[in-house]
PDB file with one MODEL, atoms N, CA, C and O in Angstrom:
MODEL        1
ATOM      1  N   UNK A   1      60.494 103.296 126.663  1.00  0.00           N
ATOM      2  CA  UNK A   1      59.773 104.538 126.491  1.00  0.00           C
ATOM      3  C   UNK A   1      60.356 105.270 125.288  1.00  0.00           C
ATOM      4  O   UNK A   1      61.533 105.520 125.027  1.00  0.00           O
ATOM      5  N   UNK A   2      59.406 105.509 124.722  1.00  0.00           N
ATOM      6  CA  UNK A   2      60.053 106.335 123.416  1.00  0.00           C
ATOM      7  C   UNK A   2      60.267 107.966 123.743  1.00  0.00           C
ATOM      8  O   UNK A   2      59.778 108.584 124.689  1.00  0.00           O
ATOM      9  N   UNK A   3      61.168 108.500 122.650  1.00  0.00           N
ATOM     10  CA  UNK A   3      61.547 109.904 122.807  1.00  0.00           C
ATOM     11  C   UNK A   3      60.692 110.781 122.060  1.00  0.00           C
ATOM     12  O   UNK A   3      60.162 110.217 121.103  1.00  0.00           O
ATOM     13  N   UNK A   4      60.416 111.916 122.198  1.00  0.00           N
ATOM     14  CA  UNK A   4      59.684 113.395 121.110  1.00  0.00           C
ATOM     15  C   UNK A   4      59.628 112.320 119.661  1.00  0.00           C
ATOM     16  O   UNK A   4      58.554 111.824 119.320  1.00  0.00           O
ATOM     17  N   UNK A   5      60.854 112.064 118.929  1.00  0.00           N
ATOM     18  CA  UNK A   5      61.216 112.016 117.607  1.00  0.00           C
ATOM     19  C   UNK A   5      60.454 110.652 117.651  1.00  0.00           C
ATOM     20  O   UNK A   5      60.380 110.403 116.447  1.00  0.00           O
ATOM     21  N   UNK A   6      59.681 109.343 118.468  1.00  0.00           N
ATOM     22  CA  UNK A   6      59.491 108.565 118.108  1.00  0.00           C
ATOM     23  C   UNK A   6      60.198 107.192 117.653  1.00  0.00           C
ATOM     24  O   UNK A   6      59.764 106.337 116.880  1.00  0.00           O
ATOM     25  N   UNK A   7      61.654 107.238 118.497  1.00  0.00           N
ATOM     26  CA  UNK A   7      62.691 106.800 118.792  1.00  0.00           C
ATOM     27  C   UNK A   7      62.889 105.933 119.962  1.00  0.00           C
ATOM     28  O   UNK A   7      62.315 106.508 120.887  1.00  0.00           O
ATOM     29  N   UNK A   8      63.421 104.818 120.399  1.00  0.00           N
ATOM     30  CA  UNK A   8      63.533 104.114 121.674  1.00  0.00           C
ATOM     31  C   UNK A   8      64.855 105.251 122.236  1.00  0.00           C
ATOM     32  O   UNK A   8      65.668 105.964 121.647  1.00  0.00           O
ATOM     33  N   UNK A   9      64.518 104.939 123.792  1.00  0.00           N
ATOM     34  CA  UNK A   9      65.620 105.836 124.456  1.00  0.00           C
ATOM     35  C   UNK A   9      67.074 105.018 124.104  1.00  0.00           C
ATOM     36  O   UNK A   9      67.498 104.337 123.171  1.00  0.00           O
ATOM     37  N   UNK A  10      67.675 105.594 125.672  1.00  0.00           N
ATOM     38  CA  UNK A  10      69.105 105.037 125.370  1.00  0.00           C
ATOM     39  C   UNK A  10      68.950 103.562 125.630  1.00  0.00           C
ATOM     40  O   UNK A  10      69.914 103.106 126.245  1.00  0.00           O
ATOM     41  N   UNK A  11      68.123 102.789 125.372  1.00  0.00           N
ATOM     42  CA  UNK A  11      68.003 101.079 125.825  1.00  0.00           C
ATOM     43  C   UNK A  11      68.066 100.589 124.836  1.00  0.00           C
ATOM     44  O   UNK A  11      68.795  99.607 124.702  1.00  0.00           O
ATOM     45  N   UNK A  12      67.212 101.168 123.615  1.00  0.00           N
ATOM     46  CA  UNK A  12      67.577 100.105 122.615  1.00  0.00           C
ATOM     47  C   UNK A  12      67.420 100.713 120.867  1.00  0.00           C
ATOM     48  O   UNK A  12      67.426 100.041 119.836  1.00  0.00           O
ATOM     49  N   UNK A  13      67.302 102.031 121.017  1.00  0.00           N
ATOM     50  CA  UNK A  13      67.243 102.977 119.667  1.00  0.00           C
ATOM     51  C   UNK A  13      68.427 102.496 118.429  1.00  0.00           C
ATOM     52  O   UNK A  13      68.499 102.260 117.222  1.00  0.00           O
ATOM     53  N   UNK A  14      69.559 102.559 120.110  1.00  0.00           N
ATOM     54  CA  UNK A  14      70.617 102.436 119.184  1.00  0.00           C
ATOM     55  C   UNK A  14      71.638 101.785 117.999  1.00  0.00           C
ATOM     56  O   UNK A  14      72.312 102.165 117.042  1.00  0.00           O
ATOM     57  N   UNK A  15      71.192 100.208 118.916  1.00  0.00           N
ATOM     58  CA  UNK A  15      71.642  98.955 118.388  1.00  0.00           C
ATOM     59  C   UNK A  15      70.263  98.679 117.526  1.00  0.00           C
ATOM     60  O   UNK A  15      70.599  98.442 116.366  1.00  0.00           O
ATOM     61  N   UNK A  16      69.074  98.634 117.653  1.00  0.00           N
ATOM     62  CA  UNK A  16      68.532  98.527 116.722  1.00  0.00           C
ATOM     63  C   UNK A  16      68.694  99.463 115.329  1.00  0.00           C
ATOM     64  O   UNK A  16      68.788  98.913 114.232  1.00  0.00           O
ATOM     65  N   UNK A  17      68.712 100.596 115.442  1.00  0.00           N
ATOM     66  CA  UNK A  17      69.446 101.617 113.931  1.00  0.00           C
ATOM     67  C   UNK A  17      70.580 100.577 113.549  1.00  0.00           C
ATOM     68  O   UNK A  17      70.737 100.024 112.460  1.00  0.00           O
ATOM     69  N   UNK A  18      71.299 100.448 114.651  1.00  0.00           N
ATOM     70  CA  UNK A  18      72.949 100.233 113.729  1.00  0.00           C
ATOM     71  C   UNK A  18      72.661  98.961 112.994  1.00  0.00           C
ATOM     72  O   UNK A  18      73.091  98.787 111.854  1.00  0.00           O
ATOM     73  N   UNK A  19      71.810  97.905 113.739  1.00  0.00           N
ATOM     74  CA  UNK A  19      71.206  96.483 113.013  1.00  0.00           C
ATOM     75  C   UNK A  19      70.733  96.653 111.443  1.00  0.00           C
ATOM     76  O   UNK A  19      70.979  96.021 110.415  1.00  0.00           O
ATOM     77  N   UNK A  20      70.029  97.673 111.716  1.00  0.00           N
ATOM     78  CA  UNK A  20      69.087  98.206 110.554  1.00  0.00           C
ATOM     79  C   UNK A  20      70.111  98.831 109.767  1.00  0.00           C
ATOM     80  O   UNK A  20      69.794  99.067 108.602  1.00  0.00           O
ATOM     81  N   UNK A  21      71.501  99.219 110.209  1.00  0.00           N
ATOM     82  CA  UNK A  21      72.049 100.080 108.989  1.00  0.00           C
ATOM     83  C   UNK A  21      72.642  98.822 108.287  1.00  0.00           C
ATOM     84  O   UNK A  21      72.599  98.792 107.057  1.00  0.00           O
ATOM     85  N   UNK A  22      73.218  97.734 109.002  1.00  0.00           N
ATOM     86  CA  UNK A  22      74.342  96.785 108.722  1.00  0.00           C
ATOM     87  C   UNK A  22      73.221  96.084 108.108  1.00  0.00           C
ATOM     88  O   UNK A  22      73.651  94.952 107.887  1.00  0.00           O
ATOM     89  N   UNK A  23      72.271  96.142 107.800  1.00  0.00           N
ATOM     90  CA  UNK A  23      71.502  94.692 107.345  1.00  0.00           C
ATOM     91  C   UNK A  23      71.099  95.815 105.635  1.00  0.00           C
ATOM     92  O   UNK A  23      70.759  95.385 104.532  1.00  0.00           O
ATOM     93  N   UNK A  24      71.273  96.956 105.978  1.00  0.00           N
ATOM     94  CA  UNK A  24      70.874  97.604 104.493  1.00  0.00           C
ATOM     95  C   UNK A  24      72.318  97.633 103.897  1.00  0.00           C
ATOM     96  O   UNK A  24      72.389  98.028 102.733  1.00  0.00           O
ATOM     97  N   UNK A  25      72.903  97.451 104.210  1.00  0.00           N
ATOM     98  CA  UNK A  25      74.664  97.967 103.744  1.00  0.00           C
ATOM     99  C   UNK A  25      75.521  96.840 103.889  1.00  0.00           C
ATOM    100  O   UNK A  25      76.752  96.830 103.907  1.00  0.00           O
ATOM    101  N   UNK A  26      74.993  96.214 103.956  1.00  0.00           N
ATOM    102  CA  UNK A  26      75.474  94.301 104.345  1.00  0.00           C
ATOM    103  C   UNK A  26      76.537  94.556 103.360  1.00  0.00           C
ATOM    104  O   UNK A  26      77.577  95.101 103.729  1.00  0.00           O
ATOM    105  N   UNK A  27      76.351  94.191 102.080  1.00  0.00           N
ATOM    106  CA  UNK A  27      77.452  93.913 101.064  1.00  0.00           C
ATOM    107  C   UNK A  27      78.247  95.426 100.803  1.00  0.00           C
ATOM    108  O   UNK A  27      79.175  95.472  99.996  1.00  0.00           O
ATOM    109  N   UNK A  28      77.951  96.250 101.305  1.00  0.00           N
ATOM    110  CA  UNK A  28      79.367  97.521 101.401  1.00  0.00           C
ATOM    111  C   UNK A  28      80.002  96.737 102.364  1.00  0.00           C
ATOM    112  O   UNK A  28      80.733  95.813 102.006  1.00  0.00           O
ATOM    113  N   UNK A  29      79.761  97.064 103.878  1.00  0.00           N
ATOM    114  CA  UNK A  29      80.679  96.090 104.755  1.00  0.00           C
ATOM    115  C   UNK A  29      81.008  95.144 104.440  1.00  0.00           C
ATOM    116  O   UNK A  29      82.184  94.975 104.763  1.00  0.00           O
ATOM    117  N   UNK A  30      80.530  94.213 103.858  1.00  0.00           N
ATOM    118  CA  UNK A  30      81.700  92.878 103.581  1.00  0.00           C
ATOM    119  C   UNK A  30      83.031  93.404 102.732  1.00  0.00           C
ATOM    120  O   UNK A  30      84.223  93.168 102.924  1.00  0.00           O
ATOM    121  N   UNK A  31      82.447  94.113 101.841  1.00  0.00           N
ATOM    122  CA  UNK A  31      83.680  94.222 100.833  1.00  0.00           C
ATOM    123  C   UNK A  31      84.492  94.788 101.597  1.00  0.00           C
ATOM    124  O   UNK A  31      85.630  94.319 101.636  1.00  0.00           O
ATOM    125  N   UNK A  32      84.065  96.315 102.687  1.00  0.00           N
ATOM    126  CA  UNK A  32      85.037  96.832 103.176  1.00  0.00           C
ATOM    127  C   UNK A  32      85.877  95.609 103.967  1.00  0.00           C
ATOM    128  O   UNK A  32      87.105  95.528 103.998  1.00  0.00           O
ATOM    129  N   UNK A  33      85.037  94.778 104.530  1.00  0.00           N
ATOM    130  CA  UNK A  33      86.155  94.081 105.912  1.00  0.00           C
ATOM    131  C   UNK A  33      87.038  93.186 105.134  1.00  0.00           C
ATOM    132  O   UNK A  33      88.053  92.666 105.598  1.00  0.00           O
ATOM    133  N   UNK A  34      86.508  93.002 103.674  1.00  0.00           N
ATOM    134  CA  UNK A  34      87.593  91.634 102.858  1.00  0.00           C
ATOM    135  C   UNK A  34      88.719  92.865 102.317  1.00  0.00           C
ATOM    136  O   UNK A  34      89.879  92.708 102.696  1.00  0.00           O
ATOM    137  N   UNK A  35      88.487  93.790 101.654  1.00  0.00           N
ATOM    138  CA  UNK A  35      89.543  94.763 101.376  1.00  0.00           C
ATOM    139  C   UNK A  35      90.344  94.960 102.533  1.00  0.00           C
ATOM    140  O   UNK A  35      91.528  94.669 102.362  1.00  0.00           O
ATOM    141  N   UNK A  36      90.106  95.275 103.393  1.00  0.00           N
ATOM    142  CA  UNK A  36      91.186  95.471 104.728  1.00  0.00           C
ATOM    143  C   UNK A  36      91.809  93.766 105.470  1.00  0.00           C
ATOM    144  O   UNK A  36      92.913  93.850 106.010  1.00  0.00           O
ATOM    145  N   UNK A  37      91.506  93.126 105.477  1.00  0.00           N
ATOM    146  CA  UNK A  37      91.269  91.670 105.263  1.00  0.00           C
ATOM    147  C   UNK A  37      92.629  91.207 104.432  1.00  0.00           C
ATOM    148  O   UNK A  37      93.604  90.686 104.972  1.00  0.00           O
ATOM    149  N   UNK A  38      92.533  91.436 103.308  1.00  0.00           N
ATOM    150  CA  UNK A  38      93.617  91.263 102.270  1.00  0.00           C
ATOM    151  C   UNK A  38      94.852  92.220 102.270  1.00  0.00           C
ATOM    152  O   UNK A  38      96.051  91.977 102.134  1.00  0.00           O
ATOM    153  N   UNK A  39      94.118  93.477 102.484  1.00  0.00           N
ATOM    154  CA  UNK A  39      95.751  94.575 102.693  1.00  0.00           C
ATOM    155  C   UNK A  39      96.443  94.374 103.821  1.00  0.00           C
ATOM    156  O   UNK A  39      97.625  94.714 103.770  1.00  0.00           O
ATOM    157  N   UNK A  40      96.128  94.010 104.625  1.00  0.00           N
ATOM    158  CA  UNK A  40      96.950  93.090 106.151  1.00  0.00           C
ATOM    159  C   UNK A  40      97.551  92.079 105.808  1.00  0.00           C
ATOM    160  O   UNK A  40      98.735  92.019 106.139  1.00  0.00           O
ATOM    161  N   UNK A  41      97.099  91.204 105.213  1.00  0.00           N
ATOM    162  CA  UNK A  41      97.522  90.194 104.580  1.00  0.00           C
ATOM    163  C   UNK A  41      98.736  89.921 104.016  1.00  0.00           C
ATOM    164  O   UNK A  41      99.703  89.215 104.300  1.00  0.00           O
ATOM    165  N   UNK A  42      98.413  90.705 103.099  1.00  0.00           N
ATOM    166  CA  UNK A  42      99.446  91.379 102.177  1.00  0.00           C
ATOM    167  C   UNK A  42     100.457  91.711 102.095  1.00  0.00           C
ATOM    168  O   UNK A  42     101.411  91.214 101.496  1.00  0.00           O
ATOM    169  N   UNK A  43     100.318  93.101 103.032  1.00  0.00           N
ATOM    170  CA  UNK A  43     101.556  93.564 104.012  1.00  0.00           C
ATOM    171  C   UNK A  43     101.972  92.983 105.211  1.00  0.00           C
ATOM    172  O   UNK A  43     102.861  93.458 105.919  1.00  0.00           O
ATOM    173  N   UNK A  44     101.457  92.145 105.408  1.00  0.00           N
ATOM    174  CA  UNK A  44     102.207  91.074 106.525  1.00  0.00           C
ATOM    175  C   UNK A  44     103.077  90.124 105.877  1.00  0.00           C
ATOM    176  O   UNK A  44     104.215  89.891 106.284  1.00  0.00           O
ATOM    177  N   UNK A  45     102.629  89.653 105.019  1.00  0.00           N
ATOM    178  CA  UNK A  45     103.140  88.593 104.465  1.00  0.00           C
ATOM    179  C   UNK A  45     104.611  88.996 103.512  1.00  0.00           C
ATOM    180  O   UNK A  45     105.619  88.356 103.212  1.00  0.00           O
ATOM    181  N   UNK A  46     104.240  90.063 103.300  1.00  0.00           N
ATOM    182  CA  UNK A  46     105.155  91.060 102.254  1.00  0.00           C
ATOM    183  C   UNK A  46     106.667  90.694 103.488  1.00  0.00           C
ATOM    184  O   UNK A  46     107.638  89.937 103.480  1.00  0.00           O
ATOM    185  N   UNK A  47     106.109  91.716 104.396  1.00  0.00           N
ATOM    186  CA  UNK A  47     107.343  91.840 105.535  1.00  0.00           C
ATOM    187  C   UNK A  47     107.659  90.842 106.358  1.00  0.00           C
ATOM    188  O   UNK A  47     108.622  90.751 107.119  1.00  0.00           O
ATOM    189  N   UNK A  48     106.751  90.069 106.147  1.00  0.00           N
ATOM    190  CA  UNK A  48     107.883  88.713 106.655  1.00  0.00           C
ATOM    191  C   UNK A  48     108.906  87.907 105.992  1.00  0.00           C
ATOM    192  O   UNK A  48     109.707  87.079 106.426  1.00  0.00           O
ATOM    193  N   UNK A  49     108.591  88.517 104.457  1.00  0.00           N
ATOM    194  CA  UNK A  49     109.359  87.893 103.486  1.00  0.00           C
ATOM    195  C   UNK A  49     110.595  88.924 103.542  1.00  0.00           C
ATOM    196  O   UNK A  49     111.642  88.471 104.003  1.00  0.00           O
ATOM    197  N   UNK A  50     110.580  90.027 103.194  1.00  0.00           N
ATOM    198  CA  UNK A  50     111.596  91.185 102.834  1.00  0.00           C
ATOM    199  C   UNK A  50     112.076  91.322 104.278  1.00  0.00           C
ATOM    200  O   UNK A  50     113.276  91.411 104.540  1.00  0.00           O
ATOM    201  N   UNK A  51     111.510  91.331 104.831  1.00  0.00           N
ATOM    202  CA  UNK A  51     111.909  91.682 106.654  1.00  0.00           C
ATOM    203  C   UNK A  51     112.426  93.262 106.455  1.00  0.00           C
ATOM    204  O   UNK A  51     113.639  93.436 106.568  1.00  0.00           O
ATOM    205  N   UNK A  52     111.595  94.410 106.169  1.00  0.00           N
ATOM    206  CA  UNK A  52     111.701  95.459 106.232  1.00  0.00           C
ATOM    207  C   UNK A  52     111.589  95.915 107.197  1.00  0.00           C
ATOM    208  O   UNK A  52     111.222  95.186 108.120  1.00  0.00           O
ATOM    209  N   UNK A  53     111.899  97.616 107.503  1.00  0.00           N
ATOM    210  CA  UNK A  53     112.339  98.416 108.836  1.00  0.00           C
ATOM    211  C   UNK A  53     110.743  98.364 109.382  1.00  0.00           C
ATOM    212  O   UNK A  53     109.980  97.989 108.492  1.00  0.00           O
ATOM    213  N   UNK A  54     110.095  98.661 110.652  1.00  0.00           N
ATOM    214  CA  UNK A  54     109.343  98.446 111.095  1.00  0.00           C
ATOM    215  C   UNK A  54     108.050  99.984 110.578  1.00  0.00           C
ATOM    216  O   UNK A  54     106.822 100.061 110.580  1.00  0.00           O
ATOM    217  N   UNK A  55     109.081 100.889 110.232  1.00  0.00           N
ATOM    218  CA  UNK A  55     108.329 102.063 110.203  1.00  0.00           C
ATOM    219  C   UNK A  55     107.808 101.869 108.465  1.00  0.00           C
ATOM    220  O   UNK A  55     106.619 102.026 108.187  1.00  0.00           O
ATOM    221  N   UNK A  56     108.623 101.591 107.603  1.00  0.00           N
ATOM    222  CA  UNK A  56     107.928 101.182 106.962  1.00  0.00           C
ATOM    223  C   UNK A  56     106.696 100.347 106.602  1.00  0.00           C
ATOM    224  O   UNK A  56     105.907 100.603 105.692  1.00  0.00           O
ATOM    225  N   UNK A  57     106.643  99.286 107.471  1.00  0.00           N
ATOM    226  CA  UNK A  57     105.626  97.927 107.491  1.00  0.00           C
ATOM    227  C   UNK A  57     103.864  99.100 107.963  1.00  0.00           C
ATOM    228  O   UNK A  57     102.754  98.970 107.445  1.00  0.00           O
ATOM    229  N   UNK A  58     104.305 100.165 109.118  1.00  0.00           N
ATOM    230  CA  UNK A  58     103.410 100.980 109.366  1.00  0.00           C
ATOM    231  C   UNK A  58     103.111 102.000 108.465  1.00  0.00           C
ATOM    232  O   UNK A  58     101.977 102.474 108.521  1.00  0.00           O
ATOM    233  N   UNK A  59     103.793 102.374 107.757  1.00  0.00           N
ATOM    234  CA  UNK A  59     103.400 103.382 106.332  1.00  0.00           C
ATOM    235  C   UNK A  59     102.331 102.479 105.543  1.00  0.00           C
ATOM    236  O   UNK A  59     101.236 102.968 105.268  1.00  0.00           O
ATOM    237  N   UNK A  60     102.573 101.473 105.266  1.00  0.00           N
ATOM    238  CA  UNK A  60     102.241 100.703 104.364  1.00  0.00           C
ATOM    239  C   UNK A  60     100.396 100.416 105.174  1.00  0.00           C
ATOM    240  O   UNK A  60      99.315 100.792 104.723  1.00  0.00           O
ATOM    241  N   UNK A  61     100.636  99.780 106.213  1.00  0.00           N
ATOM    242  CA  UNK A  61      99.476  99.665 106.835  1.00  0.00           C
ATOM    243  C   UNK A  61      98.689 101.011 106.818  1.00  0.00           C
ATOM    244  O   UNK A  61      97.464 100.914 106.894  1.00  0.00           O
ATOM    245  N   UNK A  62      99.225 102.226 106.730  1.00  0.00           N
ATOM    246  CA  UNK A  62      98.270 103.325 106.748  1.00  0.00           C
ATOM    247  C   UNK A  62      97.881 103.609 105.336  1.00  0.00           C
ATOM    248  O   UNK A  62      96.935 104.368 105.126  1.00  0.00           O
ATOM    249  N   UNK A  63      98.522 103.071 104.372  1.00  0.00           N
ATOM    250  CA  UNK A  63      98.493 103.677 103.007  1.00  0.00           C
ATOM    251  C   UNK A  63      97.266 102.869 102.277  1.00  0.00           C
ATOM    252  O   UNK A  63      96.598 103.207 101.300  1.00  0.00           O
ATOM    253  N   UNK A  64      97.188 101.559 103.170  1.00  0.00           N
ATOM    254  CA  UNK A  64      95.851 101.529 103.282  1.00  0.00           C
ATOM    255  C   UNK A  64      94.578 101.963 102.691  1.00  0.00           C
ATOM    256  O   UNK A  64      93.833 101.663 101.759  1.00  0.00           O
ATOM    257  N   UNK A  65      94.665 102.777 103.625  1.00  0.00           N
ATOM    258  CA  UNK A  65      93.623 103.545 104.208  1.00  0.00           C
ATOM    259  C   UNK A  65      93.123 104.451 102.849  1.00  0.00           C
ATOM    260  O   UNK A  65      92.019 104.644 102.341  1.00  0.00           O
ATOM    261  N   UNK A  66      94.730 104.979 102.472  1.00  0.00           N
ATOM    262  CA  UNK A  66      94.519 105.920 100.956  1.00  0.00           C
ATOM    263  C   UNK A  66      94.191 104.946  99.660  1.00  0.00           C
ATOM    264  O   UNK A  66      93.804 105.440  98.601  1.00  0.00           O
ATOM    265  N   UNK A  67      94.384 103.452  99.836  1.00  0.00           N
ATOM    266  CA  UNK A  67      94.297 102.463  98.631  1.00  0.00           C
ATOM    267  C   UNK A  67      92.497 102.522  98.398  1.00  0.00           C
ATOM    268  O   UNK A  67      91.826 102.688  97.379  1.00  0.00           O
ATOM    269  N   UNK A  68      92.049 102.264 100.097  1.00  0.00           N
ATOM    270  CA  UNK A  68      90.547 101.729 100.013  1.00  0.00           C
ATOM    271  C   UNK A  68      90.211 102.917  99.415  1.00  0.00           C
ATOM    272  O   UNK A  68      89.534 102.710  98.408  1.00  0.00           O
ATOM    273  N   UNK A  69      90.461 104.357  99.686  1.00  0.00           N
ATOM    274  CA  UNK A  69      89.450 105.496  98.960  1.00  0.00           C
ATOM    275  C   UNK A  69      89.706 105.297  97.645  1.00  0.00           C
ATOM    276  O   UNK A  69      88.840 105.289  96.771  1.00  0.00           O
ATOM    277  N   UNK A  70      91.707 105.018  97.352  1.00  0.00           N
ATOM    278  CA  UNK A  70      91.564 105.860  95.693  1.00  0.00           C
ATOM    279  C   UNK A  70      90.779 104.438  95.238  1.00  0.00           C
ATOM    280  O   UNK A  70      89.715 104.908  94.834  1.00  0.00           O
ATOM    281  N   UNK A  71      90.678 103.034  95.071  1.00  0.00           N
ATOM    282  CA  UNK A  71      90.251 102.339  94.463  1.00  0.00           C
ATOM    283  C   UNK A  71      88.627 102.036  94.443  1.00  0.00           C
ATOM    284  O   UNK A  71      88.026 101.305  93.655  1.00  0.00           O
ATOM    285  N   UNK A  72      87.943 103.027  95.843  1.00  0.00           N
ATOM    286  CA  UNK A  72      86.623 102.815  95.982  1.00  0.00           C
ATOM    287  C   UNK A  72      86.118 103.871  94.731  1.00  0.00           C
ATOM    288  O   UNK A  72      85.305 103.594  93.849  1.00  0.00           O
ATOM    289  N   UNK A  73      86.788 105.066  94.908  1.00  0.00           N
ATOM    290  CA  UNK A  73      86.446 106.450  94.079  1.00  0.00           C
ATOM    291  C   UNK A  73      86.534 105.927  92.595  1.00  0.00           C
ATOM    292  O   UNK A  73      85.633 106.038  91.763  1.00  0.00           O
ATOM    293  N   UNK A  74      88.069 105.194  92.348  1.00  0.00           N
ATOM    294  CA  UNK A  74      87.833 104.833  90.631  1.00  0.00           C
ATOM    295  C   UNK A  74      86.687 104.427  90.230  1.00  0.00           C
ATOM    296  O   UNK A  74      85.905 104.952  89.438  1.00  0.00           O
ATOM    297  N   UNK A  75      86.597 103.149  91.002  1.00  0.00           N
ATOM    298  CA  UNK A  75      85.440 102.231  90.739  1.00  0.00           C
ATOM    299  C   UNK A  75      83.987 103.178  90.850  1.00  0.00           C
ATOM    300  O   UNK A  75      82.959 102.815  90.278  1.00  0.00           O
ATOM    301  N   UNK A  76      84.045 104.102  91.451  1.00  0.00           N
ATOM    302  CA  UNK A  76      82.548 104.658  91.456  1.00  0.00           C
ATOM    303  C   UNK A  76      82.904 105.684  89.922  1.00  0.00           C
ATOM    304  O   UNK A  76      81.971 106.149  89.267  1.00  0.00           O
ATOM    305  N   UNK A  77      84.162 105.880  89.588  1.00  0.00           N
ATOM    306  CA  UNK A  77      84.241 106.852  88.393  1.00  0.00           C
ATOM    307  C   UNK A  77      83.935 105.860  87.036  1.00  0.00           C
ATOM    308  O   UNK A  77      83.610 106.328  85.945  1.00  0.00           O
ATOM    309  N   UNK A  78      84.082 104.562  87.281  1.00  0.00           N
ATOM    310  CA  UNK A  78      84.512 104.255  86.092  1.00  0.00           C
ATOM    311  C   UNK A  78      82.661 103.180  85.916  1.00  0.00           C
ATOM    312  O   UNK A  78      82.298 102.452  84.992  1.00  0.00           O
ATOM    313  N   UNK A  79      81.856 103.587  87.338  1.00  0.00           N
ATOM    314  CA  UNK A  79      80.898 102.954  87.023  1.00  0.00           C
ATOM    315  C   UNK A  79      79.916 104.384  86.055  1.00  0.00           C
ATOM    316  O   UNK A  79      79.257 104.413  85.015  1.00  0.00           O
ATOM    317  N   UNK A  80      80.258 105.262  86.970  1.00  0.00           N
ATOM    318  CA  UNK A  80      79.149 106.683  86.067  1.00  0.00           C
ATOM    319  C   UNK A  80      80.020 106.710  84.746  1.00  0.00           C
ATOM    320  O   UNK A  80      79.705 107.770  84.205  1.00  0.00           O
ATOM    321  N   UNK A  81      81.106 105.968  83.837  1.00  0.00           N
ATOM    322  CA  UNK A  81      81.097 106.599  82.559  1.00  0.00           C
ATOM    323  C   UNK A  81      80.392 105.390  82.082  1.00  0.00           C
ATOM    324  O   UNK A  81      79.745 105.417  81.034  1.00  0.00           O
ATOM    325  N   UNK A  82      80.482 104.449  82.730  1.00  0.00           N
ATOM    326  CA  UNK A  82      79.759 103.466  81.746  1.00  0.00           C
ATOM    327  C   UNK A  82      77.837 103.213  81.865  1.00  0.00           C
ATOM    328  O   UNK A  82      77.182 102.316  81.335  1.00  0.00           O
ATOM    329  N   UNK A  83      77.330 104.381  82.768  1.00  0.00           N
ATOM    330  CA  UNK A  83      76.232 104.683  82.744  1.00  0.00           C
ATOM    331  C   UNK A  83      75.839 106.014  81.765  1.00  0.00           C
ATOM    332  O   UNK A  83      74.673 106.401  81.687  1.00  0.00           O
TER     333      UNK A  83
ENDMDL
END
């Protein structure tokens, strides 16, 4: 049964949108899951080599988080100068 807005209820609105978002945004998500993908990687592999303190190995895993923005943001800066 659909809702006012012309929407499926709570049975199947939902997973169908999210289908529909992941199938328009396909190649953002990949890149995101290979970027996080590789920074695990990375830093795993890092600290099994160095065998660093544990709180560090978790800084690193969060810093992450600040790599994917600053390197998503360059890349969107350095695509508008060359437009």
């Amino acid at each position: 049964m659909n809702d006012e807005d012309g929407t499926a209820g709570r049975d199947g609105g939902g997973i169908r949108e999210w289908i529909e978002t992941a199938r328009a945004e396909r190649w953002g998500l990949f890149v995101d899951l290979l970027f996080a993908i590789i920074w695990v990687t990375m830093v795993d592999v890092l600290f099994r080599i160095i065998e660093g303190p544990t709180y560090a190995y978790y800084m690193l895993m969060l810093a992450g988080i600040v790599a994917y923005f600053g390197f998503f943001a360059s890349l969107e800066a350095a695509k508008s100068e060359t437009e």
